[in-house]
KEKE-3310 file (N, C-alpha, C; in steps of 0.2 Angstrom, whole numbers, plus 5000, padded with zeros to 4 digits):
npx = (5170:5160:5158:5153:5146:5133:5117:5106:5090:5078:5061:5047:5038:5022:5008:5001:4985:4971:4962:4970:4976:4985:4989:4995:4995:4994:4993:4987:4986:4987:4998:5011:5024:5016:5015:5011:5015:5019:5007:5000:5008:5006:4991:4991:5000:4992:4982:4986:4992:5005:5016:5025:5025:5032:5039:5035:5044:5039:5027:5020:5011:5019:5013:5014:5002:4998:4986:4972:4958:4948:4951:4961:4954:4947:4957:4962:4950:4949:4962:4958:4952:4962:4970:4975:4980:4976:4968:4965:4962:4968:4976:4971:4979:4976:4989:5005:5005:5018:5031:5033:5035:5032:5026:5034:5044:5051:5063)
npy = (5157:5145:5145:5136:5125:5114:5117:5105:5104:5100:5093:5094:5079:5074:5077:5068:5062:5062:5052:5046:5034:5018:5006:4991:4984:4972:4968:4956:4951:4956:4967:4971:4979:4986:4999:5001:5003:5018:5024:5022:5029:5042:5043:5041:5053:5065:5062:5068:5056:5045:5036:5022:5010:4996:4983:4964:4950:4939:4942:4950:4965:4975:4989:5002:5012:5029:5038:5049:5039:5039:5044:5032:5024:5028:5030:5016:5011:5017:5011:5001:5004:5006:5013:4998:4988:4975:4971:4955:4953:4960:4960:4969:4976:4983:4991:4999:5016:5029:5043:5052:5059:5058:5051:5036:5026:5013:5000)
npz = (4954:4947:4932:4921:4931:4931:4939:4944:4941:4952:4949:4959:4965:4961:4969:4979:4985:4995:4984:4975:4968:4963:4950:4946:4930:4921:4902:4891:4874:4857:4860:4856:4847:4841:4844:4857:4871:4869:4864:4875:4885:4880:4883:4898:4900:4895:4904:4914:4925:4933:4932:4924:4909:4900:4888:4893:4893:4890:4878:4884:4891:4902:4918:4928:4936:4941:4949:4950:4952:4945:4933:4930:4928:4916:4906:4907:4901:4889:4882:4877:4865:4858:4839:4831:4842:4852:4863:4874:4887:4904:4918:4931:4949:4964:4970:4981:4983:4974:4976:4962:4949:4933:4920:4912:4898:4898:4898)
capx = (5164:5161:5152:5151:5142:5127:5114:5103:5084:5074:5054:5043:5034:5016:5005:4997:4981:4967:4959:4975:4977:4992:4987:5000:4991:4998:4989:4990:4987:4991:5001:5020:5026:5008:5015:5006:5019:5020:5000:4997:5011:5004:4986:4993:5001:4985:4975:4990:4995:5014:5021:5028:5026:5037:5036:5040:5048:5032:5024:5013:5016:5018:5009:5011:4999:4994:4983:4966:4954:4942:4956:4965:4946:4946:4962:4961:4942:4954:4968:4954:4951:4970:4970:4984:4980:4969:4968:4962:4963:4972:4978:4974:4980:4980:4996:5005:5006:5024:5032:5034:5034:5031:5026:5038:5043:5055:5065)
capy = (5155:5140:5144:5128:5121:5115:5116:5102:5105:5094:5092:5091:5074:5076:5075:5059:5065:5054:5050:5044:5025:5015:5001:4986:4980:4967:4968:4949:4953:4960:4971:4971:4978:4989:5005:5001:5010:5027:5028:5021:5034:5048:5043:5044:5060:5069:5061:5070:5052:5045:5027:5018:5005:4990:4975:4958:4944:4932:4946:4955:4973:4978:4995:5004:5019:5032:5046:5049:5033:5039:5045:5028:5020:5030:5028:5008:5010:5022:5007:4996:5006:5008:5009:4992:4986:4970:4970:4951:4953:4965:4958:4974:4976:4989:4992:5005:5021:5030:5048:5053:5065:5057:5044:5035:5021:5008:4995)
capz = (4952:4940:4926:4920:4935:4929:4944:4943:4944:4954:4948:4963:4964:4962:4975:4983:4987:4997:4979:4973:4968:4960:4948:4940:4925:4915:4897:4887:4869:4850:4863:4856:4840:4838:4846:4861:4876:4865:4864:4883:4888:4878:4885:4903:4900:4893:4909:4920:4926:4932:4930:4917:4904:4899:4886:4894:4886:4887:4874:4887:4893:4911:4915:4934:4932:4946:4949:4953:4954:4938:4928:4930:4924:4909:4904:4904:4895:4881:4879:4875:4858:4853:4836:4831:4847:4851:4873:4875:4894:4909:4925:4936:4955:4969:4973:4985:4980:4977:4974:4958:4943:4926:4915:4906:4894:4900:4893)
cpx = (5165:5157:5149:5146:5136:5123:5108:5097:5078:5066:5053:5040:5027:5010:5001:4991:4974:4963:4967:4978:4983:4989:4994:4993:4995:4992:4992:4984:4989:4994:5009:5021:5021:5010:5011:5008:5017:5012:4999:4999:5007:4997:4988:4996:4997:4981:4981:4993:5003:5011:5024:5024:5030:5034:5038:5042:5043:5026:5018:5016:5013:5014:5009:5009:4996:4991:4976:4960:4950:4947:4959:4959:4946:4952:4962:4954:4945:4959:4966:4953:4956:4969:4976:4983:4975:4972:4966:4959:4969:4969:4976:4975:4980:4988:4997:5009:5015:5024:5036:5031:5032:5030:5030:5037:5047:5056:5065)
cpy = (5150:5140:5138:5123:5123:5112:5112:5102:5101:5095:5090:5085:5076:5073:5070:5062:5056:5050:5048:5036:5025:5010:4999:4982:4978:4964:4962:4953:4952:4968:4974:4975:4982:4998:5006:5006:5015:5030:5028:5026:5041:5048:5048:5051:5063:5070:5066:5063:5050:5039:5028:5011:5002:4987:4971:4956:4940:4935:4949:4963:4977:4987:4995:5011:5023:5038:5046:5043:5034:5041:5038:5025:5021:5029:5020:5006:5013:5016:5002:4998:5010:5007:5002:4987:4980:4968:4962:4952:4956:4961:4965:4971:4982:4989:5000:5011:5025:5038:5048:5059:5065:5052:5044:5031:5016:5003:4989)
cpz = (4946:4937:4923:4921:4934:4937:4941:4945:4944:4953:4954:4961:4964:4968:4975:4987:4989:4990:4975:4974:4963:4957:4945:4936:4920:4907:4892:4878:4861:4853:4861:4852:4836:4840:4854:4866:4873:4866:4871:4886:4887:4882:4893:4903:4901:4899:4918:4925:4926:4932:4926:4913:4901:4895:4892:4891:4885:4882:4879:4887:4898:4911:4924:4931:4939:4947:4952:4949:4946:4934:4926:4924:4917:4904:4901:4898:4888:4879:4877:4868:4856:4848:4836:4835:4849:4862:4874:4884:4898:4915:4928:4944:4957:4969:4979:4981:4981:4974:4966:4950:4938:4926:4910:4903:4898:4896:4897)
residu = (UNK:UNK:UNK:UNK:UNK:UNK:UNK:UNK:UNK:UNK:UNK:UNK:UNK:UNK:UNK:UNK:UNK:UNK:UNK:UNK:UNK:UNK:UNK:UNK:UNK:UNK:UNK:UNK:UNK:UNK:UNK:UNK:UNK:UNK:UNK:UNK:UNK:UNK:UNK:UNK:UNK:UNK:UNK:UNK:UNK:UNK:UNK:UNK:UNK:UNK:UNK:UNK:UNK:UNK:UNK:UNK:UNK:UNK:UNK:UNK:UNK:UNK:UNK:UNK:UNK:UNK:UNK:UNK:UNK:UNK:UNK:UNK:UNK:UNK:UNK:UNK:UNK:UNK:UNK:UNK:UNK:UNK:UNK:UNK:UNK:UNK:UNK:UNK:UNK:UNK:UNK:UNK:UNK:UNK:UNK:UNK:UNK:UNK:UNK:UNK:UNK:UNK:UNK:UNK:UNK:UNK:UNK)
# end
């Protein structure tokens, strides 16, 4: 027996349910350098939401976000009164929905 051997344990993905959307939103702004990812992530957390969020390099900051339709709503109407934060404009799109467990941060 190998003690050792660490068993790796897999999180289900959360379920895809018919009210279950995916958004890319790209937010042009006083987005960088304000703490923006940390609160957006924390926000999606709270609302139960997965994705991720990204800086780019041309100072915006990418954002796929999914969950259920009004959560998503509320969410982007909550990153509009970040404190730090100045949103001038968000790119949102549909996009297609994928399996997954958490919200992260990325580099």
């Amino acid at each position: 027996m190998d003690w050792f051997r660490r068993q790796e344990k897999k999180t289900p993905s959360r379920p895809i349910t018919a009210d279950t959307v995916r958004r890319r939103v790209v937010f042009h702004g006083q987005v960088q350098g304000v703490g923006f990812r940390w609160q957006a992530a924390n926000l999606a957390r709270q609302m139960g939401l997965t994705g991720w969020v990204r800086n780019c390099d041309d100072g915006t900051v990418e954002m796929e976000v999914q969950g259920p339709g009004a959560n998503l709503d509320e969410m982007l109407a909550d990153i509009r009164r970040l404190r730090y934060v100045r949103v001038d404009r968000m790119e949102v799109s549909d996009i297609a929905t994928v399996p997954e467990q958490e919200f992260r941060v990325t580099y």
